[in-house]
C-alpha positions as CSV (number, residue, x, y, z in Angstrom):
1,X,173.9,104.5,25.0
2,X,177.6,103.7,25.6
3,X,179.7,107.0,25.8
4,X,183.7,107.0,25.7
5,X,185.3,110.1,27.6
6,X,189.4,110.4,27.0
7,X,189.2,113.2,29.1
8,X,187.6,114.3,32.7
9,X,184.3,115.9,32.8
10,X,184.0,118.6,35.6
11,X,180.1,119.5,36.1
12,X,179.4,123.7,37.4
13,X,176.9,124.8,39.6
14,X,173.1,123.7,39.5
15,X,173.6,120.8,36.7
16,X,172.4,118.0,36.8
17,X,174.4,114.6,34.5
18,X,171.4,112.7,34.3
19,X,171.1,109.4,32.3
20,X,168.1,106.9,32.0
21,X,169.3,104.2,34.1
22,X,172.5,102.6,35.4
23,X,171.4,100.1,32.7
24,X,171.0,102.1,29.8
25,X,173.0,105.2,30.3
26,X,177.1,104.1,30.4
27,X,180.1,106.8,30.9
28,X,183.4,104.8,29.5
29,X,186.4,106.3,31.2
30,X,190.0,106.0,29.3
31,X,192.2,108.5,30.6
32,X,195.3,107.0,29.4
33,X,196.9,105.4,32.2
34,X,196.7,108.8,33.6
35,X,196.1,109.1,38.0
36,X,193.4,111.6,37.7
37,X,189.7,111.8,38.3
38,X,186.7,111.1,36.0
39,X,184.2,113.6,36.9
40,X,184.8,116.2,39.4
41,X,182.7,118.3,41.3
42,X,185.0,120.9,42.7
43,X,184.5,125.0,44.3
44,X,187.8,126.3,45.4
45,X,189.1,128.1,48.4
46,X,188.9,132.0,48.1
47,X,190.7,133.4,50.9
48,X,193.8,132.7,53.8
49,X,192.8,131.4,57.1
50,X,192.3,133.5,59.9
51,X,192.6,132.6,63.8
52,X,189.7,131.9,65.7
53,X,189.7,133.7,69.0
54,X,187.1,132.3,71.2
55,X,183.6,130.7,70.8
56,X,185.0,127.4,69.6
57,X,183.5,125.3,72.0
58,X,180.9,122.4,71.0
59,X,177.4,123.5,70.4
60,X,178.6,127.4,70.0
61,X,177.2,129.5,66.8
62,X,179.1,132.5,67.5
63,X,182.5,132.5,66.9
64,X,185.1,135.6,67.0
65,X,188.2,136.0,65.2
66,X,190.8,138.3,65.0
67,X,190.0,139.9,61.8
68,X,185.9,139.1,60.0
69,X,187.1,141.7,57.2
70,X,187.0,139.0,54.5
71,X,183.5,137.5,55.3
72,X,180.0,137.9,54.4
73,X,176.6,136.5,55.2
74,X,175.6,133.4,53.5
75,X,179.7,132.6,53.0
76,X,180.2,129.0,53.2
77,X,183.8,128.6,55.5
78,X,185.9,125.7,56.7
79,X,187.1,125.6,60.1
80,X,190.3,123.1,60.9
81,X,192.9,123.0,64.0
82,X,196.5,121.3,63.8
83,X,196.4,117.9,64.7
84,X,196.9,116.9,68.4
85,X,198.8,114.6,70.2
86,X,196.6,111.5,68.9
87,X,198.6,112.0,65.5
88,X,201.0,109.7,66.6
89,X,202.6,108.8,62.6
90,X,202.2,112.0,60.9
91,X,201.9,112.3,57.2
92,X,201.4,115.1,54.9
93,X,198.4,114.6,53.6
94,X,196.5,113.7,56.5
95,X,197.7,117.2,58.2
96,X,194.5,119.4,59.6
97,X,192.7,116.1,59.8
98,X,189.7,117.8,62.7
99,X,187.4,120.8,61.5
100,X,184.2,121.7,60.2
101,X,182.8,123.3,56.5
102,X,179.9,125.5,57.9
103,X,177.7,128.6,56.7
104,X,177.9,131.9,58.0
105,X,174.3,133.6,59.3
106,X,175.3,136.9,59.9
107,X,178.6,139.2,60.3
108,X,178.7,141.3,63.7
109,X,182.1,143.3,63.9
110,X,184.8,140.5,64.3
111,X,182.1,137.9,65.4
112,X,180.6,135.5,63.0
113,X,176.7,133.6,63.6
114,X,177.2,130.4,62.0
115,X,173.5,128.7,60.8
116,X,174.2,125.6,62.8
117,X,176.0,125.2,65.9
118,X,180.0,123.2,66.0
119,X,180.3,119.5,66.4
120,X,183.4,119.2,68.5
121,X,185.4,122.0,70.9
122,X,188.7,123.2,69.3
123,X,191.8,123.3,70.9
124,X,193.3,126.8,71.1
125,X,196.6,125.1,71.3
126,X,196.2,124.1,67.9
127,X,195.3,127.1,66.6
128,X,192.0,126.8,65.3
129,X,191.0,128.9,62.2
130,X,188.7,129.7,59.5
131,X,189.0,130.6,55.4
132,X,185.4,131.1,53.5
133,X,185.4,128.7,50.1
134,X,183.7,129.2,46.3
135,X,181.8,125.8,46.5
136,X,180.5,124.0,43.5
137,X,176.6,124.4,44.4
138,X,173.3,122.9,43.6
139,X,175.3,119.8,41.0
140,X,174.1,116.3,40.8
141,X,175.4,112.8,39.2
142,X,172.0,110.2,38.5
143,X,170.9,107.5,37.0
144,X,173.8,106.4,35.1
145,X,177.0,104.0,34.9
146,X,180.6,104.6,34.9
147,X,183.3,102.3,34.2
148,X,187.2,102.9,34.3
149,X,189.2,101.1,32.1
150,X,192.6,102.2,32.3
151,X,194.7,101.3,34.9
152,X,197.5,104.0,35.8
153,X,201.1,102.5,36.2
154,X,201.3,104.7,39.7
155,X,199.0,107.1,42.0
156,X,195.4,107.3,41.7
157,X,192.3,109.3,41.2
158,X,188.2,108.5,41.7
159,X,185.9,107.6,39.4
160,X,183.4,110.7,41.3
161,X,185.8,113.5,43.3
162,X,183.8,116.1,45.7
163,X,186.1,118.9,46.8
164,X,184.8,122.0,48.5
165,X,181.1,121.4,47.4
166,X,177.8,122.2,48.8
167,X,173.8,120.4,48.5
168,X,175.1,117.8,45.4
169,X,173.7,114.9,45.2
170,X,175.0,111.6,43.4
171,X,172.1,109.3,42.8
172,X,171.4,105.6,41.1
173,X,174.9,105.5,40.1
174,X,177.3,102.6,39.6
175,X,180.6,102.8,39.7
176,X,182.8,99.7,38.1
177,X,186.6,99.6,39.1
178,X,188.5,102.4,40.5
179,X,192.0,103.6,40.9
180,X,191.1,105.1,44.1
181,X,188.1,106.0,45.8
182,X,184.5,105.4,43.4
183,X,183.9,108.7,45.6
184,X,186.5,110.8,47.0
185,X,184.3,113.5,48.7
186,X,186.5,115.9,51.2
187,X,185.9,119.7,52.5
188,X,181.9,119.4,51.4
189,X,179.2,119.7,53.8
190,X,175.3,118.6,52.7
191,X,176.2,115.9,50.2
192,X,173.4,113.2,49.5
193,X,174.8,109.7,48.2
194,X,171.5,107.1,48.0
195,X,171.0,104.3,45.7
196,X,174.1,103.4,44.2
197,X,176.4,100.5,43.9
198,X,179.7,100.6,43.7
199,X,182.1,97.7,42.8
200,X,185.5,96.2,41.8
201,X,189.3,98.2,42.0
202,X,192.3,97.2,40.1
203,X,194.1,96.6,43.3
204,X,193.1,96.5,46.6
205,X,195.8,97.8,48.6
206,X,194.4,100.0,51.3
């Protein structure tokens, strides 16, 4: 059937929206001309960065820091550095551009095992650090439709926004106009995004 939302849905851990088919199963968004997001999938940050002392080099899973009081095994983190030189027209929200959400193995005094190795070497002179998140866990989007069809007078929001999430999985979905992103997906790590379409924005302004 065709469903009308005037109001976000925001899914928890291990659920699963599932509908019968992109062709059968339709979420109408109106959110009043509002710039928010229609369904979010959002954990949260638990705890203040702390500096990385050494290990941060590509291919290393052993990292120490200058204080591993405030993490656990099995801890999911996020790992970001200032940006460099390269960050030639700064703006705000693209500060802390480089890091890394990653899981940690195994605590050893001030040293943390991470369960895969980094991608890229930090740059101490940017002060690399590290904060452990709550991710939303185990949640899922299938088999379904959504269309927006208000069109806020400024800002923006996604029809699908992934912040700080872990193993989700958005599947057979279509997505019809936008105000921003169909998927805004940012401090995740193991996100799965197969067999969807996604088309048409009331503007296309970059």
């Amino acid at each position: 059937g065709n469903y009308l939302l005037n109001n976000p849905i925001s899914i928890p851990d291990s659920i699963v929206l599932k509908g019968r088919g992109s062709d059968s199963t339709v979420l109408i968004f109106n959110l009043g001309g509002v710039a928010t997001n229609c369904i979010n999938i959002n954990g949260a940050t638990s705890s203040v960065f702390v500096p990385i002392d050494s290990g941060f080099e590509i291919g290393s899973n052993k990292i120490v820091l200058s204080s591993a009081a405030t993490f656990v095994a099995g801890d999911y983190a996020e790992i970001m550095e200032e940006n460099g030189s390269w960050d030639t027209n700064p703006v705000s929200w693209a500060n802390n551009s480089v890091g890394q959400m990653v899981q940690i193995a195994s605590v050893h005094g001030d040293t943390l095992l991470l369960e895969h190795p980094l991608r890229i070497s930090y740059d101490e002179s940017l002060n690399p650090k590290i904060r452990t998140i709550n991710p939303r866990i185990n949640t899922g989007i299938e088999c379904l439709k959504i269309i927006r069809i208000d069109e806020p007078i400024e800002g923006a929001g996604s029809n699908i926004n992934l912040s700080f999430a872990v193993n989700c999985r958005i599947a057979g979905v279509e997505s019809d106009h936008s105000v921003g992103a169909h998927i805004n997906m940012h401090y995740s790590s193991n996100i799965e995004v197969t067999g969807c379409y996604f088309h048409d924005a009331f503007t296309y302004d970059g």
